[in-house]
N, C-alpha and C positions, 0 to 999 in steps of 0.2 A: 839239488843245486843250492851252495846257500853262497853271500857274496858279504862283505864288511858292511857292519854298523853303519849307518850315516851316506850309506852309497847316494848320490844324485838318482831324483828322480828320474831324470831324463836316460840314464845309462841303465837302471833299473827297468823300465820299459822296455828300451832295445833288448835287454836282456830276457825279460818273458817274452818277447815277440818273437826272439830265436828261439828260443826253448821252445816254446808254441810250435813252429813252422818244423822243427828236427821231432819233436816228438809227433805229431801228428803225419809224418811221412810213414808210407806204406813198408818203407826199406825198415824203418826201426819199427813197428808196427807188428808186422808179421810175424816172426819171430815170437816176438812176446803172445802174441795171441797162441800159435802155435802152441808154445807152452805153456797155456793157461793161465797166463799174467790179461787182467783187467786193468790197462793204465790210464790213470787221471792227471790230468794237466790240470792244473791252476795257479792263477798269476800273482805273484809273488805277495801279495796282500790278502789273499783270499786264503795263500796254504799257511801264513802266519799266526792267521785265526784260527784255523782251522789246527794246528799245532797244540797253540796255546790251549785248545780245547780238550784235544784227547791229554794232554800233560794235566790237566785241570782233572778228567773223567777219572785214566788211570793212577794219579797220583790217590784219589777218594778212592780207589778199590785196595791201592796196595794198602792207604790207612784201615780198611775194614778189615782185609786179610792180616793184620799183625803186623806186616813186613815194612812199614814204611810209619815215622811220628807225623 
């Protein structure tokens, strides 16, 4: 899910608290398990970092492999 630069805190919140409540229901849930999907929720601060990180990790692999300055 991603939403605009600058969003209000306050609407950012509601916004992972819904995300939160849909994703962690068994209707959306099941499914994914069924077909071997492990889904991770984290709230909107947490998957930013988490972002920045693998962008950080994989960017250092593509420079090692040639493919990337």
């Amino acid at each position: 899910m991603g939403a605009p630069a600058g969003l209000p805190d306050a609407i950012r919140d509601k916004l992972d608290e819904a995300i939160a409540t849909a994703a962690n229901d068994s209707i959306f849930q099941d499914p994914l398990k069924q077909a071997g999907f492990n889904l991770q929720v984290l709230p909107s601060v947490e998957f930013a970092a988490f972002i920045a990180e693998q962008d950080r990790v994989n960017g250092d692999l593509l420079k090692r492999a040639g493919l990337a300055r």
